[in-house]
N, C-alpha and C positions, 0 to 999 in steps of 0.2 A: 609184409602184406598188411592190409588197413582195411579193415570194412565199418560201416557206419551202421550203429543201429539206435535207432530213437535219440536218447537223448545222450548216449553212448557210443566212443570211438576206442573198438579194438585193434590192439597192434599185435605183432607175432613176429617173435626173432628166433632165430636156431643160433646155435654156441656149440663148438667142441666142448663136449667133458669127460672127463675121464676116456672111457677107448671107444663111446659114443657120441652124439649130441645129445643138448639140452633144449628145451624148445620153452621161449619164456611169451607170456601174455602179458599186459597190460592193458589197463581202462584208464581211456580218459575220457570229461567230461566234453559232450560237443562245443559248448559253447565256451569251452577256455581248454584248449586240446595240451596246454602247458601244463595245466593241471594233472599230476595223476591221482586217482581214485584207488584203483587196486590192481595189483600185481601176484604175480606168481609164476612155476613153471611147471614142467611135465616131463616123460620122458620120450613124449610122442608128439606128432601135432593134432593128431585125434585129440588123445588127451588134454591137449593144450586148452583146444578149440572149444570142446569140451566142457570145464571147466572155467574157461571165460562165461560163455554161454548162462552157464549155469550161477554165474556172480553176480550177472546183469541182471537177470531175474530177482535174484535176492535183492540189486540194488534197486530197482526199478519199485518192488514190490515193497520194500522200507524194514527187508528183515537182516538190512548189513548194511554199515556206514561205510563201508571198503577197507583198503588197508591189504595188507600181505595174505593171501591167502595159503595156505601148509599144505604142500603135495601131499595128496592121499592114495599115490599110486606108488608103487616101487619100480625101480628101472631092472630088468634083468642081468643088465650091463653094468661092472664094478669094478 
C-alpha cells in the first residue's frame, strides 16, 4: 500500500517473522520516490502506520533528517 502525503510517499510491506509478521514503513521523497528518506518497522500495521505518521511530522516540521527509525514497541510474538 502507498499513500501520498505532501511532500511525502509512504510505503507499507508485511514480512513473515519469526511465528508472526513484520510490518515495515518507508518514506520517500515525492519528488524523487527512489529516494528513501526513513524507514523502520512495527509489529503491527497500526503501529506501522503509526509511526510513519508520526516521522513525517517530525520530517515536515525539521525536527529529523530521516534515516532508520528504532521500534519502540515490542511484539508479543517470539
Amino acid at each position: 500500500m502507498t499513500q501520498a502525503v505532501a511532500r511525502y510517499v509512504m510505503s507499507f510491506q508485511a514480512e513473515p517473522f519469526r511465528k508472526g509478521r513484520r510490518h515495515h514503513w518507508m518514506i520517500c521523497r515525492a519528488q524523487n520516490p527512489d529516494e528513501l528518506v526513513s524507514w523502520g518497522h512495527a509489529p503491527t500495521q497500526e503501529l506501522a502506520e503509526m509511526a510513519a505518521q508520526s516521522e513525517i511530522k517530525d520530517l515536515s516540521s525539521g525536527r529529523t533528517q530521516g534515516g532508520r527509525v528504532t521500534n519502540t514497541s515490542k511484539s508479543a510474538t517470539h
